[in-house]
PANU-268497 format. One line per 2 residues: number of its first residue (from 1); their letters; for each residue y, x, z of N, C-alpha, C. Coordinates in steps of 0.1 Angstrom, whole numbers. Example, Ala and Ser with C-alpha at 12.3 -4.5 7.8 and 13.67 -1.06 7.14 Angstrom:
! PANU-268497
1) as) -57 132 78 -45 123 78 -33 132 78 ~ -22 128 71 -11 137 71 0 129 79 $
END
This chain:
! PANU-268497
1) xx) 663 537 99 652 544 104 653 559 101 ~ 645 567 105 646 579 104 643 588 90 $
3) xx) 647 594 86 641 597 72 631 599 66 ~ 618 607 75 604 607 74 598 594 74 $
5) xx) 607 585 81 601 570 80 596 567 70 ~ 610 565 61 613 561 47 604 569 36 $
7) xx) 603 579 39 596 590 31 579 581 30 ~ 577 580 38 561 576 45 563 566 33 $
9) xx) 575 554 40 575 543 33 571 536 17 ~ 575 547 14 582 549 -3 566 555 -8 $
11) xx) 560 565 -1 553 570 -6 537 560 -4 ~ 535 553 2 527 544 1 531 528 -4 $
13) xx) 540 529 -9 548 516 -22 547 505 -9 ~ 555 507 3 559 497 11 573 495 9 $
15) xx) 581 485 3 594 479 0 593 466 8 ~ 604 469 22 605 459 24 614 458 39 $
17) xx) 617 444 46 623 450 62 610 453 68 ~ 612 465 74 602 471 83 614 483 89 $
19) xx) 603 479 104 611 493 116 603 496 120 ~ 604 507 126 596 516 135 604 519 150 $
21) xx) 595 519 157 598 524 171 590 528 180 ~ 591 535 191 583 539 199 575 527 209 $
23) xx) 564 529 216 553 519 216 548 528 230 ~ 543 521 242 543 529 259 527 529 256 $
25) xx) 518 535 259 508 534 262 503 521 262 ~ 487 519 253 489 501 247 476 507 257 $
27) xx) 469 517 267 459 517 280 464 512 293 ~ 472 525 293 479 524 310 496 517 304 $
29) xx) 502 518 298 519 518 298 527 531 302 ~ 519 540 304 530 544 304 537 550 292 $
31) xx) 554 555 293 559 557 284 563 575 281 ~ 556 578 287 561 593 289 547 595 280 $
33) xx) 548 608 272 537 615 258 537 626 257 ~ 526 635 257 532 649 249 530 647 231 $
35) xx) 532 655 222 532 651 211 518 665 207 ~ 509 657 200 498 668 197 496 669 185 $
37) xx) 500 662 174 507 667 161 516 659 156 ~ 523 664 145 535 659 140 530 657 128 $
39) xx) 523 665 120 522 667 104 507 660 105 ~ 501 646 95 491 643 96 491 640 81 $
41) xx) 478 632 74 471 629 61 481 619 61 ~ 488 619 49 493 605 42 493 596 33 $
43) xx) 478 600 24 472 595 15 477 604 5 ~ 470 602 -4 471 607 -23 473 617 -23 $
45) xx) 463 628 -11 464 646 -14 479 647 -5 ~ 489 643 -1 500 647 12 498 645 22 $
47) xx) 509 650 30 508 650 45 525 651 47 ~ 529 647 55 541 638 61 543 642 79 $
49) xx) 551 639 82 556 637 96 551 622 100 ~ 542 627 112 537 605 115 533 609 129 $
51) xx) 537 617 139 537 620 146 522 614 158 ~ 514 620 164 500 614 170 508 624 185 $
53) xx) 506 611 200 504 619 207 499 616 220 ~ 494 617 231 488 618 239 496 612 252 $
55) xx) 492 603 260 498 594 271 497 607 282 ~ 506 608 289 505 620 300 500 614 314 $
57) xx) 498 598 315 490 597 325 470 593 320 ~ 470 591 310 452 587 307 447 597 299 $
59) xx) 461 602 289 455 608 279 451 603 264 ~ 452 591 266 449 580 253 459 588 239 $
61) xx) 454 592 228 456 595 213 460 582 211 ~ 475 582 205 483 571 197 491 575 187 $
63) xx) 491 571 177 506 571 167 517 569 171 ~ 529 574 174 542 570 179 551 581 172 $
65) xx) 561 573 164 564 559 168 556 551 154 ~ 555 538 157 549 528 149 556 515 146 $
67) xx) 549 509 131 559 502 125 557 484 129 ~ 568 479 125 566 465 130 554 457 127 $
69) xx) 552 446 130 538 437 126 540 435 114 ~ 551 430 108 552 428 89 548 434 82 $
71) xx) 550 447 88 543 462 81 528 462 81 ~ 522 458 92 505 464 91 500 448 89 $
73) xx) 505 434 88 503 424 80 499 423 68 ~ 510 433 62 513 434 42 501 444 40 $
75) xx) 504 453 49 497 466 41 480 467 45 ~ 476 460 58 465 457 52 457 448 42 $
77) xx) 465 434 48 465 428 34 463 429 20 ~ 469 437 15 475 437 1 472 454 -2 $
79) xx) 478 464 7 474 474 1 467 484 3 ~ 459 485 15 452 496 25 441 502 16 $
81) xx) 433 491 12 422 495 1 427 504 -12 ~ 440 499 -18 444 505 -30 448 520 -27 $
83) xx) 456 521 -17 461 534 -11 452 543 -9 ~ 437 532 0 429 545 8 416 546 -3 $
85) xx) 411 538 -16 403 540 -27 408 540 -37 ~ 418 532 -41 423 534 -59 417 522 -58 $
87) xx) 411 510 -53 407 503 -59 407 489 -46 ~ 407 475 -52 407 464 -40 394 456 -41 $
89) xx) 387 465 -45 375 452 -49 361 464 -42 ~ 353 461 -38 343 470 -27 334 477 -39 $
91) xx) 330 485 -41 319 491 -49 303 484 -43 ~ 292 488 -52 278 482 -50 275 491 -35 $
93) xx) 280 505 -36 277 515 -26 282 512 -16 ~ 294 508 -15 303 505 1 296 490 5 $
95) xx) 289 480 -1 281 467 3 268 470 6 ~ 262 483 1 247 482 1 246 491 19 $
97) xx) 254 503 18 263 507 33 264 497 44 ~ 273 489 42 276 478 52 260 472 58 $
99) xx) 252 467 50 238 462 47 230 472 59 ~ 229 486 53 219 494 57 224 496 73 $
101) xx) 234 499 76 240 500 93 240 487 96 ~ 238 478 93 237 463 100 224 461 103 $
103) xx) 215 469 94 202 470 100 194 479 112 ~ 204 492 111 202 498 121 209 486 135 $
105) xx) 217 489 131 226 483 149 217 468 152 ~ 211 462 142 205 448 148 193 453 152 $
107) xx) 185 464 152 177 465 162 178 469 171 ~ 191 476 177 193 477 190 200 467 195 $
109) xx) 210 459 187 216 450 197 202 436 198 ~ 195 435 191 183 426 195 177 427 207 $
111) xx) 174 441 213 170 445 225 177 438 237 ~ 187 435 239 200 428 249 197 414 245 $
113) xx) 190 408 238 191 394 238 175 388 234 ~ 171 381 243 160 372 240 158 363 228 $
115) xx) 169 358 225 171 348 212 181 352 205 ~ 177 350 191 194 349 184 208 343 193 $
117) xx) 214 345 183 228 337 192 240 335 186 ~ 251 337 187 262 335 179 272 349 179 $
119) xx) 275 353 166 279 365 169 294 365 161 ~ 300 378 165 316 373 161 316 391 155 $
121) xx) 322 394 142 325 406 134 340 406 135 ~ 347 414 142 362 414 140 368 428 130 $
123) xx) 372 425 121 373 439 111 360 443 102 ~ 352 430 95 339 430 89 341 430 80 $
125) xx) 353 431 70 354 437 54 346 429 45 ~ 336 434 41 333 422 32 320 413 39 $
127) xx) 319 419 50 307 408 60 296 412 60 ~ 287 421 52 277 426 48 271 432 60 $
129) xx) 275 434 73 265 443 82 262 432 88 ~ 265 415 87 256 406 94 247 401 87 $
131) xx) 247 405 72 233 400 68 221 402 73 ~ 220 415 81 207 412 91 205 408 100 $
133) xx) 218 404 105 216 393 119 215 379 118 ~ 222 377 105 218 364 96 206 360 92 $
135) xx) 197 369 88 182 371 83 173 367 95 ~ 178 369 108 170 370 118 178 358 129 $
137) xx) 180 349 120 181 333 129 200 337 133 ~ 206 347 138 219 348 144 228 340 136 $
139) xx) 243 328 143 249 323 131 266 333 136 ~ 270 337 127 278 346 124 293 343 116 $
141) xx) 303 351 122 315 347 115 325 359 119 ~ 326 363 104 336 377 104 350 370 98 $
143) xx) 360 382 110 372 380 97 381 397 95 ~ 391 391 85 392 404 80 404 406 77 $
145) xx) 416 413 77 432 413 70 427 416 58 ~ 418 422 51 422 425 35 414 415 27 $
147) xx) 424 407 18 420 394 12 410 395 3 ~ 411 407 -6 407 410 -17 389 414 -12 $
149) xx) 384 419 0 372 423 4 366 410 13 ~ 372 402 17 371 386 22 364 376 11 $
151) xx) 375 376 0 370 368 -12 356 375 -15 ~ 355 387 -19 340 393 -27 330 389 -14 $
153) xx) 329 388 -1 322 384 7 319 370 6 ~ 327 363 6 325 348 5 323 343 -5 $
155) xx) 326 347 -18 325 337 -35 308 350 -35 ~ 307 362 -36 298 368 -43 289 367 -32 $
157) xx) 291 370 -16 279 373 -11 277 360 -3 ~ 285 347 -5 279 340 2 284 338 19 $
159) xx) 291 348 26 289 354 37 301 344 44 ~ 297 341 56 314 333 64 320 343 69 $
161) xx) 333 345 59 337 353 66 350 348 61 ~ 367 352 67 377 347 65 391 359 66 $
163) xx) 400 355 60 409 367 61 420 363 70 ~ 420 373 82 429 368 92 430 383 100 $
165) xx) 442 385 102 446 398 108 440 395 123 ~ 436 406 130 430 404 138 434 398 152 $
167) xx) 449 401 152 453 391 163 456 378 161 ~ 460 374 151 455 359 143 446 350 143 $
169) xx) 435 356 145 427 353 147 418 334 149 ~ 418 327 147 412 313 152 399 315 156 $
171) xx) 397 315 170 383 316 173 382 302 183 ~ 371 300 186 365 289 201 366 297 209 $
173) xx) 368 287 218 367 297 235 350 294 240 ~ 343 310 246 331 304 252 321 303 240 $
175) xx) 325 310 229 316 307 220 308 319 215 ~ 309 333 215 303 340 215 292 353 225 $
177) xx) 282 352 221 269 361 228 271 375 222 ~ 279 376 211 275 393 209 286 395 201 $
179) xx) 299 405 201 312 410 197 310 419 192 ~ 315 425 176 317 445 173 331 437 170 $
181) xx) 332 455 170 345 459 166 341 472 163 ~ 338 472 145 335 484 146 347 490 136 $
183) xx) 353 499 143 362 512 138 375 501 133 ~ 374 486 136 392 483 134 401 480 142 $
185) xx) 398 483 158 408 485 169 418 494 167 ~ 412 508 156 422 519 154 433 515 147 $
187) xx) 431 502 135 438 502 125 446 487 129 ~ 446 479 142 448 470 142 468 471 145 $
189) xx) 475 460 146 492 463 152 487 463 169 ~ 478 452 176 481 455 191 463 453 197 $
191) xx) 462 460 199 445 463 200 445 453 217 ~ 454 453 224 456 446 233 454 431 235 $
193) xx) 461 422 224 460 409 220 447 409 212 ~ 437 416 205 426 420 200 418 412 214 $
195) xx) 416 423 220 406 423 231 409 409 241 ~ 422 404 242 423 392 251 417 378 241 $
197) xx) 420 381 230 415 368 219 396 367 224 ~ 394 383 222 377 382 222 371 382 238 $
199) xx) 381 380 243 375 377 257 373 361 263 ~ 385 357 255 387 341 256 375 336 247 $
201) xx) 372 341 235 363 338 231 344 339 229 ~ 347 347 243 333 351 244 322 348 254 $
203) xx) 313 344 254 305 334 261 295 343 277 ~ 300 337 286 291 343 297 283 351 296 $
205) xx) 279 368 297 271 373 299 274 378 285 ~ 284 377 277 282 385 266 286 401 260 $
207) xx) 280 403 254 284 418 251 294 425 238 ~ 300 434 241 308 437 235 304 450 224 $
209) xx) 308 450 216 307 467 207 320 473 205 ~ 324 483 207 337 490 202 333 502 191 $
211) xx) 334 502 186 332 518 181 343 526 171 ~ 346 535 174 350 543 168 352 559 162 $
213) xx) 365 561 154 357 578 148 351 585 161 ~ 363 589 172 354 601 178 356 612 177 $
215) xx) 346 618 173 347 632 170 356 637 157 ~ 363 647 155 368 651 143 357 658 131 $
217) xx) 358 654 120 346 660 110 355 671 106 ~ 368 676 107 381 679 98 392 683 109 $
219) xx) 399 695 103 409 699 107 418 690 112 ~ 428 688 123 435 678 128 445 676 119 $
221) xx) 451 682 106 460 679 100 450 666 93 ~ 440 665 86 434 653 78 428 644 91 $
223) xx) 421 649 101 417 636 107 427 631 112 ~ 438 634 120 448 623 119 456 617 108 $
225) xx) 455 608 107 464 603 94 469 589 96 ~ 472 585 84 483 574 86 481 558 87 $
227) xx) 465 558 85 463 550 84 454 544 102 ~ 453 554 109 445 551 122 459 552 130 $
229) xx) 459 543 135 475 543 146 468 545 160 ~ 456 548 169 450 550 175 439 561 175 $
231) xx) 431 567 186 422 574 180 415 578 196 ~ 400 570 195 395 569 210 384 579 212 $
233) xx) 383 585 222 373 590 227 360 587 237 ~ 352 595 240 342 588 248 348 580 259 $
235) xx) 355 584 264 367 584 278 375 572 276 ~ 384 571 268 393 560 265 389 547 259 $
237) xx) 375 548 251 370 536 248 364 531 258 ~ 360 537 271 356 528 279 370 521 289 $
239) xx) 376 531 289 392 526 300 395 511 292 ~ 397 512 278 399 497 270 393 486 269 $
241) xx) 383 491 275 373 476 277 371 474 289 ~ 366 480 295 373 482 314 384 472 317 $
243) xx) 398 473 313 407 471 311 410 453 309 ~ 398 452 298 397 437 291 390 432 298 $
245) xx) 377 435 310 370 428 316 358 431 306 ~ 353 439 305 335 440 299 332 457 309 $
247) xx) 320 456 314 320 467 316 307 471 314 ~ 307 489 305 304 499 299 290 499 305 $
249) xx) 281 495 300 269 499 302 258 509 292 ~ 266 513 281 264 528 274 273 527 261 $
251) xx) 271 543 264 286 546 255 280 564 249 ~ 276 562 236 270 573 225 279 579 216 $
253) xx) 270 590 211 277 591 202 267 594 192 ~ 257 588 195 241 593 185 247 581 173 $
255) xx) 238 587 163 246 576 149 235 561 149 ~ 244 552 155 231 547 161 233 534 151 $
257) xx) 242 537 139 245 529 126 244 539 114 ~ 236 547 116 229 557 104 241 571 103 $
259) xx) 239 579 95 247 590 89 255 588 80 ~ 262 579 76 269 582 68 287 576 71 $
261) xx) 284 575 85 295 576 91 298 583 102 ~ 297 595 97 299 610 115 306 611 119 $
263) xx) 301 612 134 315 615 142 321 606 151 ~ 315 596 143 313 578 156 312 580 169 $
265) xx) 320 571 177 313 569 189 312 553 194 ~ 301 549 196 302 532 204 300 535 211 $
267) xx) 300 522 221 305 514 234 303 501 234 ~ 294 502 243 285 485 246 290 482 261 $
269) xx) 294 470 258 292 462 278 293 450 277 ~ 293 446 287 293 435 288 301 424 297 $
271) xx) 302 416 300 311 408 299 312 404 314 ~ 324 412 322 326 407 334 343 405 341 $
273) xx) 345 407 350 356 403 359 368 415 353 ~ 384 414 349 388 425 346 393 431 361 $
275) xx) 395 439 359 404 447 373 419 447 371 ~ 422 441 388 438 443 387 447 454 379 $
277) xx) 459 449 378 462 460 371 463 476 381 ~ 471 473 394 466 483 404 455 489 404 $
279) xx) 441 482 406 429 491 403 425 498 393 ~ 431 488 383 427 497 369 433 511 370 $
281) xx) 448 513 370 454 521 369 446 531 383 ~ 444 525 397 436 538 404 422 543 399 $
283) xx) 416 540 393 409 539 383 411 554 373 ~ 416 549 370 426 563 362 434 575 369 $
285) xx) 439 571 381 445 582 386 434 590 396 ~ 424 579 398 414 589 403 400 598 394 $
287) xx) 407 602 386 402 610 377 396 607 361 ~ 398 592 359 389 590 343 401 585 337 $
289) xx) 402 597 334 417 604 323 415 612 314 ~ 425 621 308 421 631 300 437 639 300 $
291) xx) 436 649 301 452 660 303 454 662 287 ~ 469 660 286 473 663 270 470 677 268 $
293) xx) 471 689 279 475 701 279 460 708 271 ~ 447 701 275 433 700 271 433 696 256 $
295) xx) 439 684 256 437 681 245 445 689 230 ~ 454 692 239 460 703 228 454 714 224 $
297) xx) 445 720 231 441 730 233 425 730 222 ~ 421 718 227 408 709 218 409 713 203 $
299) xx) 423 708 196 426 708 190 430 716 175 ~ 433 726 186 435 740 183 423 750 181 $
301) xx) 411 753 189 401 748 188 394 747 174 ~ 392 734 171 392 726 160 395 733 151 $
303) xx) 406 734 150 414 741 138 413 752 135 ~ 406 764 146 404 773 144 389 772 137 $
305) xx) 386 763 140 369 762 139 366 762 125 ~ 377 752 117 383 747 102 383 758 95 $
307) xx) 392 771 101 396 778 92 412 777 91 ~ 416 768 97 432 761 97 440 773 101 $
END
């Protein structure tokens, strides 16, 4: 591998076989990119070569190149938490968090449904933002790659929730009324096999959540970093679920799971017919795209804005 590879490697205590390679557009395919940074956050106060860059037919923000499935298996598993807090066990503040935004978002996703129903958390950490949907008749089941925030949900809070990387996944088919995915599409190996699992497993007429960062709070050297292998916009989160067969019936960026995560954006729809891949892609070539040349420029921008 290349030497900044290894550098990355070494410096987040990953020992082991792992490769990296380039990865086509996980929206449209294609393989052609411009590159909109090179230098991003690498944890523990550095920054590194991890290159982020932009599909030249949608526009979609991706990490490339990116490392094999062993790699983001172990390292969420085992190390993501330790790397990105110093610590593998959740604080009272990061549970009482989860709690308080599970309270906001269940009163709006209550609005969309007559009755409770069955709800599916993909990337729900310790499970805590269905304790209000749980409270309110909904039967619920999160899962999660990091073992260590799995266990403290299930022995301390009680909560069904199970550790399984997200394409892993064991679901029923036809069994769920209401999907998030909040903010772990970015961090998943193929956000692709994500969305086909939750489609197979989602029940007539049901709805979807995507959400993600969004907006930058931070200069592009820290908001990109090493740990988001993706990074969606108002624009691209809808093409992704478009894509999967749900379609976009609102898409914010109001904090509509409180302030203490800025800069969010979700995306609700709901659950219909996907589009050929031909349409999809006219779809896209007839204008709901985004130009790298913009986004570079965005960026910069940004950076000026920083102080960068």
């Amino acid at each position: 591998m290349e030497e900044y590879i290894n550098k990355y490697l070494s410096h987040v205590g990953m020992r082991g076989d792992y490769t990296a390679k380039l990865y086509p557009c996980e929206i449209c395919g294609d393989t052609k990119a411009t590159i909109i940074r090179e230098i991003v956050d690498i944890g523990k106060e550095a920054f590194g070569r991890l290159p982020v860059v932009a599909c030249n037919s949608c526009g979609f923000l991706f990490q490339n190149p990116r490392f094999n499935k062993t790699f983001y298996d172990y390292y969420y598993s085992k190390r993501y938490r330790d790397v990105v807090y110093g610590d593998s066990t959740p604080s009272q503040e990061f549970v009482d968090d989860q709690i308080r935004r599970g309270e906001l978002l269940y009163q709006i996703v209550s609005k969309y449904f007559d009755q409770p129903g069955d709800m599916l958390d993909v990337g729900s950490s310790v499970g805590a933002m269905m304790i209000p949907f749980i409270k309110h008749g909904w039967n619920t089941f999160g899962t999660d790659p990091d073992i260590g925030f799995v266990e403290y949900g299930r022995d301390k809070l009680n909560l069904p929730v199970v550790a399984a990387g997200a394409e892993n996944m064991e679901l029923e088919d036809n069994k769920y009324d209401f999907i998030m995915i909040i903010g772990s599409l970015e961090h998943c190996f193929d956000p692709n096999i994500v969305l086909q699992q939750c489609r197979k497993a989602a029940r007539h007429n049901s709805i979807l959540l995507l959400q993600g960062r969004g907006h930058p709070q931070k200069a592009s050297k820290k908001y990109f970093n090493h740990n988001h292998h993706r990074y969606f916009t108002m624009n691209s989160i809808e093409l992704i679920m478009i894509k999967h067969g749900w379609k976009p019936f609102r898409t914010t960026d109001d904090p509509i799971c409180g302030e203490s995560r800025s800069g969010r954006i979700y995306c609700f729809g709901r659950l219909s017919e996907p589009p050929s891949r031909e349409d999809f892609l006219n779809i896209i070539s007839s204008g709901k795209r985004e130009v790298p040349q913009d986004i570079l420029i965005k960026y910069e921008e940004i950076d000026r804005t920083m102080g960068v």
